[in-house]
C-alpha positions as CSV (number, residue, x, y, z in Angstrom):
1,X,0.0,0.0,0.0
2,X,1.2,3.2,-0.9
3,X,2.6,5.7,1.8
4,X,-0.6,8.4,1.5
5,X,-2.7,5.1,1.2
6,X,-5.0,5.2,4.6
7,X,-6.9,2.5,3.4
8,X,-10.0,4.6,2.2
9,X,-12.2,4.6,-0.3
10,X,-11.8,7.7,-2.9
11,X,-14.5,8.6,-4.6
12,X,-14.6,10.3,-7.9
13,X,-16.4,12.9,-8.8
14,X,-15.4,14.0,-12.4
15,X,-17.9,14.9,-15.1
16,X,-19.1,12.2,-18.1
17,X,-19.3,13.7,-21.7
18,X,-22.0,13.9,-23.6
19,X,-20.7,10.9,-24.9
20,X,-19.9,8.8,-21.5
21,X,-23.5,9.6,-20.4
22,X,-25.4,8.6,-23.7
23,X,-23.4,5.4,-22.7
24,X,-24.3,5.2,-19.0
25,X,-27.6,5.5,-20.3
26,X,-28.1,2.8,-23.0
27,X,-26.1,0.7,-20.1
28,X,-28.8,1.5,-17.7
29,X,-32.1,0.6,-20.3
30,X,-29.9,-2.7,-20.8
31,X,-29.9,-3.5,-17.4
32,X,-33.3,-2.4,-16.8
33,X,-34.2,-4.7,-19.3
34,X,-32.3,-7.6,-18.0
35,X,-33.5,-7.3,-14.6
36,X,-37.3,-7.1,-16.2
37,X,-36.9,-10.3,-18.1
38,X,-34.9,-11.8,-15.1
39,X,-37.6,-11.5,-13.1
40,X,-40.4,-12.9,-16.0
41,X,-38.0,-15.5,-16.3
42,X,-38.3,-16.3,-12.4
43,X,-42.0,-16.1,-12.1
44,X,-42.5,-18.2,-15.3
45,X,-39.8,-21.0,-13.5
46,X,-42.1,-20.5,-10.3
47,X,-45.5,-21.6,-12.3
48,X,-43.9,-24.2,-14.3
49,X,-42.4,-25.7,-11.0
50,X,-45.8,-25.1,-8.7
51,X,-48.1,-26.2,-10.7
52,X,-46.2,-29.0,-12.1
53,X,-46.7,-27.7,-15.8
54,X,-43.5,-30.0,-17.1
55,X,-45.5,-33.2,-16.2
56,X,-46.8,-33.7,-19.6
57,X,-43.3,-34.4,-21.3
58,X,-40.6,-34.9,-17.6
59,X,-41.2,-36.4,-15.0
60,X,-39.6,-34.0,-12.7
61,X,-38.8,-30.6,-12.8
62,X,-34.8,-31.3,-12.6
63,X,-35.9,-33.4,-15.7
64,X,-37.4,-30.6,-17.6
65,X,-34.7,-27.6,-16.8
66,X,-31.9,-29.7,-17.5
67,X,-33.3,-31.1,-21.1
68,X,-35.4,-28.4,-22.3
69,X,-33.0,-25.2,-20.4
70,X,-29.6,-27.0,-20.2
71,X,-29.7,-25.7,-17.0
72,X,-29.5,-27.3,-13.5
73,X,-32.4,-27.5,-10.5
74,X,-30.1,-25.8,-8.4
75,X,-29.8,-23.0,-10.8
76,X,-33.6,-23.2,-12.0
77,X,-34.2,-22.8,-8.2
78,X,-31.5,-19.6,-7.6
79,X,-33.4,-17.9,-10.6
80,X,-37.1,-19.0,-8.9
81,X,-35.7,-17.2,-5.4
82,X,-34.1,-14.1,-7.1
83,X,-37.8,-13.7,-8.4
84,X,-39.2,-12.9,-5.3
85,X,-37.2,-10.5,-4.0
């Protein structure tokens, strides 16, 4: 650590350019988007699980994430949880 180091945090405070904060912004729709869909996403998972809507074609709901997502239950289940937050 360097000698004028004291371990804190520095904050900035310098100004974007016009070009930084058209940036920042399309950034910031893109997220908004993500977390949007993220959330869909989570609530769709949370039907398909509670009301057993998989059962026509898997025989779990590991089963149907895994060959219809390609994704694990553990991670079907994270996405489920993040939903309701």
């Amino acid at each position: 650590m360097p000698a004028h180091d004291n371990g804190s945090i520095q904050l900035y405070q310098a100004s974007l350019t016009t070009r930084e904060q058209r940036e920042l912004g399309r950034a910031e729709r893109t997220i908004a988007r993500g977390l949007n869909s993220f959330l869909e996403v989570g609530l769709a998972l949370k039907a398909i699980r509670d009301q057993r809507l998989y059962r026509q074609q898997y025989d779990t709901f590991e089963e149907y994430c895994i060959r219809r997502w390609d994704f694990s239950r553990i991670r079907a289940y994270q996405i489920c949880a993040a939903s309701e937050v």
